[in-house]
VOLO-179010 format. One record per residue (C-alpha): x, y, z. Coordinates in Angstrom, 1 decimal. Layout:
residues N
X | Y | Z
...
END
This chain:
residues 325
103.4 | 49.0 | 132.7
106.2 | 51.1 | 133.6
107.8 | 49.9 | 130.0
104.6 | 50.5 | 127.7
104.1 | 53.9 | 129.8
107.3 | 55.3 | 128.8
107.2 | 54.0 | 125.4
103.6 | 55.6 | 124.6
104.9 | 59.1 | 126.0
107.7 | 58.5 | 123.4
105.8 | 58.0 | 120.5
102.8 | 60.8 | 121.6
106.1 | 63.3 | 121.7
107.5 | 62.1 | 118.6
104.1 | 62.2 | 117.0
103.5 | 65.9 | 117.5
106.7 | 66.5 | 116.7
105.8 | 65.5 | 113.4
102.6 | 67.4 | 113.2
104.2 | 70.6 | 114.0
107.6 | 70.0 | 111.5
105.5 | 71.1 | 108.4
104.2 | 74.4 | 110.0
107.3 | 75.1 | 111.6
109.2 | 74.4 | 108.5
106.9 | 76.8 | 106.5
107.7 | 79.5 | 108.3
111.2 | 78.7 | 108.4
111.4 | 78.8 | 104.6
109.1 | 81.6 | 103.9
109.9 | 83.3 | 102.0
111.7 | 81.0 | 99.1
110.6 | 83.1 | 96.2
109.8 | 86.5 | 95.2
106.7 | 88.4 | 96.3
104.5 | 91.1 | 95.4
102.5 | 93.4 | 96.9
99.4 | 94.4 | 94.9
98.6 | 98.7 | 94.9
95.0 | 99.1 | 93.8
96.5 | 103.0 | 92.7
98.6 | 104.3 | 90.1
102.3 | 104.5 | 90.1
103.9 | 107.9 | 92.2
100.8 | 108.8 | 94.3
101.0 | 108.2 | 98.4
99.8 | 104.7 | 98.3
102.1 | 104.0 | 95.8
104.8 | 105.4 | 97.7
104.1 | 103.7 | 100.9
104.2 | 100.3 | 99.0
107.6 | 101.1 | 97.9
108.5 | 101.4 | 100.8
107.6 | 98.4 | 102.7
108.8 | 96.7 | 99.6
112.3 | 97.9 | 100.3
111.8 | 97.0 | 103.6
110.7 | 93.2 | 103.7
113.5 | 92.8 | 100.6
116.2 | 93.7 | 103.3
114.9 | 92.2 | 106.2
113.3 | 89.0 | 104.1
115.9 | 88.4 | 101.9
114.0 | 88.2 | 98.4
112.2 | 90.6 | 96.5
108.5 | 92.2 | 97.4
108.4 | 94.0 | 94.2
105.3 | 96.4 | 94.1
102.8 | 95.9 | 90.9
100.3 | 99.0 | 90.3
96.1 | 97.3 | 89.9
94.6 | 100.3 | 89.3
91.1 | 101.5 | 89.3
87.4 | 101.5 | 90.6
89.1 | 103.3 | 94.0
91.4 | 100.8 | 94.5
88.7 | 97.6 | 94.4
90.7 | 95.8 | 90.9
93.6 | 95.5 | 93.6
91.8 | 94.4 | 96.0
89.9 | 91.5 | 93.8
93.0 | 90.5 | 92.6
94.8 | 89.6 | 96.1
91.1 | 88.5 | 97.6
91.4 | 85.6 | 95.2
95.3 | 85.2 | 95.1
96.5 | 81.6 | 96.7
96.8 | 82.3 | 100.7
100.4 | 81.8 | 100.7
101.7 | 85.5 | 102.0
103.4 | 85.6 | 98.2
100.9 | 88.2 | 97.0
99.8 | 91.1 | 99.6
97.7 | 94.2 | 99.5
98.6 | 97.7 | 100.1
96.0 | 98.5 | 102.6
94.9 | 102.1 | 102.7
91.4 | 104.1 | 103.8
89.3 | 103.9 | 100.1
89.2 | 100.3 | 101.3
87.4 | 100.6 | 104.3
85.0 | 103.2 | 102.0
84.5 | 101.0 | 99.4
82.5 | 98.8 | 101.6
79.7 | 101.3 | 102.2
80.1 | 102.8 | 98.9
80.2 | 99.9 | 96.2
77.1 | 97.7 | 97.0
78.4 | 94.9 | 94.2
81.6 | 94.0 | 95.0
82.8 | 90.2 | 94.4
84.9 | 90.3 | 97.9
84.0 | 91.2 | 101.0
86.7 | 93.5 | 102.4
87.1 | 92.5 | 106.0
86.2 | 89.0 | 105.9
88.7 | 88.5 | 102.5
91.6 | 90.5 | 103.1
93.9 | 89.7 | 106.8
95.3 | 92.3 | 108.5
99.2 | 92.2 | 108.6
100.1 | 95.0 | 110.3
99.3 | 98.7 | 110.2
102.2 | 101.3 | 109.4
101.3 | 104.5 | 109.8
98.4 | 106.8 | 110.7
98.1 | 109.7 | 107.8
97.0 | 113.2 | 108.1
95.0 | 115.3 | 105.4
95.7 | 119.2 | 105.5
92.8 | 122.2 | 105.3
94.2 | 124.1 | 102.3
92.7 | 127.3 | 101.0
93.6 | 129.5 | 98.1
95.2 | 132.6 | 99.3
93.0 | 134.9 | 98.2
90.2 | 133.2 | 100.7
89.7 | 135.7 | 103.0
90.1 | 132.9 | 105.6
93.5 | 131.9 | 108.1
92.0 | 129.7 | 110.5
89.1 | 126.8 | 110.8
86.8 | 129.5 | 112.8
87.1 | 132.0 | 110.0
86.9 | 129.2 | 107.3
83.2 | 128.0 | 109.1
82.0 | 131.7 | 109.8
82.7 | 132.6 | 105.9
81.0 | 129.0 | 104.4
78.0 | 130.4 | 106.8
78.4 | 133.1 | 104.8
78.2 | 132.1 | 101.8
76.0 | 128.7 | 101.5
76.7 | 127.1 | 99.0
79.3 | 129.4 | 97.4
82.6 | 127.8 | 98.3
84.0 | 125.4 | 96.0
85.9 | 122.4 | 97.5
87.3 | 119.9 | 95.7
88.4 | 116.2 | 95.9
90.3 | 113.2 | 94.0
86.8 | 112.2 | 93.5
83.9 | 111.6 | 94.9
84.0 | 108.7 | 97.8
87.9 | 109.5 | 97.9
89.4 | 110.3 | 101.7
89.3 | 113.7 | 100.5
85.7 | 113.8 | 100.0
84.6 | 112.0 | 103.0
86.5 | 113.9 | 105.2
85.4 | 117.1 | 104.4
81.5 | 115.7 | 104.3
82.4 | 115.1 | 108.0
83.8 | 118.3 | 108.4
80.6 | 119.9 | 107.0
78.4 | 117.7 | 109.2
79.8 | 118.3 | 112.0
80.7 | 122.5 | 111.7
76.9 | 122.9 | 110.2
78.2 | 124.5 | 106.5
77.0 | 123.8 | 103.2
80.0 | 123.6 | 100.6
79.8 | 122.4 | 97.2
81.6 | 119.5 | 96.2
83.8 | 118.8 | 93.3
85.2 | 115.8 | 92.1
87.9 | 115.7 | 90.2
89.7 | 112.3 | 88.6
92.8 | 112.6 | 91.2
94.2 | 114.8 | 93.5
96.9 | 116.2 | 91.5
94.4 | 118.2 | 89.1
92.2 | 119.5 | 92.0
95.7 | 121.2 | 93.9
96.2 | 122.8 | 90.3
92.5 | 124.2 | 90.2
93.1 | 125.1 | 93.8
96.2 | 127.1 | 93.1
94.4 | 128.7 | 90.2
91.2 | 130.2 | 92.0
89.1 | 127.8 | 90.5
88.7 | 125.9 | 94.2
88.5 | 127.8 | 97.6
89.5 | 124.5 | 100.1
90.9 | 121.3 | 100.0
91.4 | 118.6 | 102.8
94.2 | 116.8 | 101.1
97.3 | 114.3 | 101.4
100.1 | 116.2 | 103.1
102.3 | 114.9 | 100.5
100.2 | 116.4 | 97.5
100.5 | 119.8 | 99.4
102.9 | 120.1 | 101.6
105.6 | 121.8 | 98.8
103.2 | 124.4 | 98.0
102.3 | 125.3 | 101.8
105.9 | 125.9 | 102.1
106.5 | 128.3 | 99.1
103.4 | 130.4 | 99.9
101.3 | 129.2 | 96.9
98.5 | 127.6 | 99.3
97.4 | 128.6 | 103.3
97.3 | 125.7 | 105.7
95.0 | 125.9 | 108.1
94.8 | 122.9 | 110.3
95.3 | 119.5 | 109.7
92.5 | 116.6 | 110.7
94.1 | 114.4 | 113.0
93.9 | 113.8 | 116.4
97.4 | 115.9 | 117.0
99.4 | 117.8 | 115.4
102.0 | 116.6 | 113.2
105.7 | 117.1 | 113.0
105.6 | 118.7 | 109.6
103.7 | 121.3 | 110.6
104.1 | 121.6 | 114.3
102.6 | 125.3 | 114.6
99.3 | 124.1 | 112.7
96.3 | 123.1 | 115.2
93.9 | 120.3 | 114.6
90.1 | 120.6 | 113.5
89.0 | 118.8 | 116.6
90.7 | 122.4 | 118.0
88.2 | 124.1 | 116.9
85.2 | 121.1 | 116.0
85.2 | 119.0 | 119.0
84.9 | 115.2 | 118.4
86.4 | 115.8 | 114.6
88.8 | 113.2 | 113.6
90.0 | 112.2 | 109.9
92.8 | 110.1 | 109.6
93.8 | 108.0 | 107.0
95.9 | 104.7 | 107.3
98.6 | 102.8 | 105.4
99.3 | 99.2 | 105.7
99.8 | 95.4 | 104.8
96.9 | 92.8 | 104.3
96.9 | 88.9 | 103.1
94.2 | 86.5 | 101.6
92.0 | 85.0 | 104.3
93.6 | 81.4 | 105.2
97.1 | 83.0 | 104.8
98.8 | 80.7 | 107.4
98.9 | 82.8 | 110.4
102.9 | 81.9 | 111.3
103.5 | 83.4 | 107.6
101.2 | 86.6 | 108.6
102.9 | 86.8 | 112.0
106.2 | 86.6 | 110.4
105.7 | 89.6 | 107.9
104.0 | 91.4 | 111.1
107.5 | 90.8 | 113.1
109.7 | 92.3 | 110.3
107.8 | 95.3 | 109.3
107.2 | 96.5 | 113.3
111.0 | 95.9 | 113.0
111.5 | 97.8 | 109.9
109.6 | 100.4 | 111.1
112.2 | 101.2 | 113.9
115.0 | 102.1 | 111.3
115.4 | 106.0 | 111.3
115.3 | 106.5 | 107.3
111.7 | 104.6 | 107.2
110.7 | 106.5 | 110.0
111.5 | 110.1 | 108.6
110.2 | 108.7 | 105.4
106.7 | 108.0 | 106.7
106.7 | 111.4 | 108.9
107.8 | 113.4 | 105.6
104.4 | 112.1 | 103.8
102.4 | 113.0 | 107.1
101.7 | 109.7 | 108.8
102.6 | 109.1 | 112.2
104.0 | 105.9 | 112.4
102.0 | 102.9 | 114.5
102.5 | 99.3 | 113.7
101.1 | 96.5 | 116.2
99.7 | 92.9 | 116.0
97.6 | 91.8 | 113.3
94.4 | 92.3 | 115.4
94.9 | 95.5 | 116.5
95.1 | 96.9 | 112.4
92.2 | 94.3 | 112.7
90.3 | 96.7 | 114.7
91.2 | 99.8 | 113.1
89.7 | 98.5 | 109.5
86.7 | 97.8 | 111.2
85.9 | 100.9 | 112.9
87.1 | 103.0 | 109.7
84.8 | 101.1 | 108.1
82.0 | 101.5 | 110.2
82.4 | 105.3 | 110.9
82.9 | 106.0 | 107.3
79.8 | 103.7 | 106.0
77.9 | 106.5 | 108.4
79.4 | 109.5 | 106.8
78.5 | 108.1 | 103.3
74.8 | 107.6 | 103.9
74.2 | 110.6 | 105.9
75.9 | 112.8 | 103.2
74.2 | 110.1 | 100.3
77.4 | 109.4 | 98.4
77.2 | 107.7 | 95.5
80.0 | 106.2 | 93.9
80.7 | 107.7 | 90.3
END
């Protein structure tokens, strides 16, 4: 009994031994070719950017090349199609950003559902937007921007990269929230509303600090706050809206996604190198220079933060009734 005893708990260990070889040797060999990760944008913007960078990153850390290919169009949702039905093999990954969790509420006829399609990797950053106005507003702080939009109703111009962009959004929650009418206008990117802005043709902006940040610096824009939680480092004397608007927050977010079914010690792996990569000082400054804070964390906890942008953003859209264009 004794005999057959030991020789059963032989072959049970060898047995699962067996089982696990192929997932453990998965992972060991991932990755063995080169990989891409998918921008729903155009080349040179923020999201863009951001890609880049984690592309560099996982090349170093990964050993073969995450090359970055540009799916532009329909806010992001061509890039998104094409990873949703990519093979789940962590070869093709999604530059995650904030129109993603907005599409959801603001394209009713998508061919993917966003949060049960796309697997959270990791998050890499938290970004800010910046209240910019034309220096000839007659405005230098959030309380003298609300008291002059109740003004003038309807009279101040702001502008977007379009309407259901970040941009848009969070200035429909700004307006919500501080009780002022503004009107709107879309524009087909951020770079040509900044110009408008600069020429008098806008009054306010809530845009990328990246788009901006040059222009703040040189006097040809006023900052007024930005519209996250805290301050940030690039502008360490500017106060927050939620200074002045309790309760406001508007954040954006950068960060890496998968097909659903990706194997999850594949997921887990590309999670472990980016939190590492994310230590490295020159990634860091990078990330801080574009105005993110940097985060990271598991897979579930960027789980979590595309489903509550997604759910408090679906809320902004119908109250203000946006439409996609």
């Amino acid at each position: 009994m004794t005999f057959h005893r030991r020789a059963f708990m032989h072959l049970a260990a060898g047995a699962a031994a067996l089982s696990s070889a192929p997932r453990a040797s998965r992972a060991d060999t991932y990755p063995s070719r080169p990989a891409r990760i998918v921008v729903g944008f155009t080349a040179g913007g923020a999201t863009d950017i951001q890609a880049r960078l984690m592309g560099e990153l996982l090349t170093e850390r990964l050993g073969q090349q995450f090359v970055v290919e540009n799916k532009p169009g329909a806010s992001g949702n061509i890039g998104t199609e094409t990873v949703a039905k990519a093979p789940a093999d962590g070869y093709t990954l999604l530059q995650v950003v904030t129109p993603h969790a907005i599409n959801a509420a603001l394209y009713s006829n998508l061919s993917f559902d966003f949060l049960r399609d796309i697997a959270p990797v990791s998050q890499i950053a938290r970004l800010a937007y910046v209240v910019v106005v034309n220096p000839s507003v007659p405005v230098a702080s959030i309380p003298e921007l609300i008291a002059h939009a109740k003004a003038n109703p309807g009279k101040i111009n702001y502008g977007s990269a379009g309407q259901g962009t970040p941009q848009n959004i969070a200035c429909e929650l700004f307006k919500m929230m501080a009780k002022v009418d503004m009107l709107h206008v879309p524009y087909r990117g951020g770079a040509p509303a900044v110009n408008d802005l600069m020429s008098g043709h806008l009054q306010v902006i809530f845009a990328p600090v990246s788009e901006v940040i040059q222009y703040v610096r040189a006097g040809k824009l006023r900052a007024l706050a930005v519209t996250t939680a805290s301050r940030l480092d690039v502008f360490p004397d500017l106060p927050t809206i939620g200074d002045f608007v309790p309760g406001y927050e508007a954040s954006g977010f950068g960060g890496v996604g998968a097909p659903k079914n990706t194997p999850a010690e594949i997921v887990d792996r590309l999670n472990k190198e980016i939190n590492a990569g994310l230590a490295d000082a020159r990634i860091r400054s990078r990330i801080v220079e574009l105005g993110g804070t940097v985060t990271g964390g598991s897979p579930a906890d960027f789980g979590k933060v595309l489903a509550e942008a997604t759910e408090k953003w679906g809320k902004v859209i119908k109250f203000a009734g946006i439409k996609a264009d």
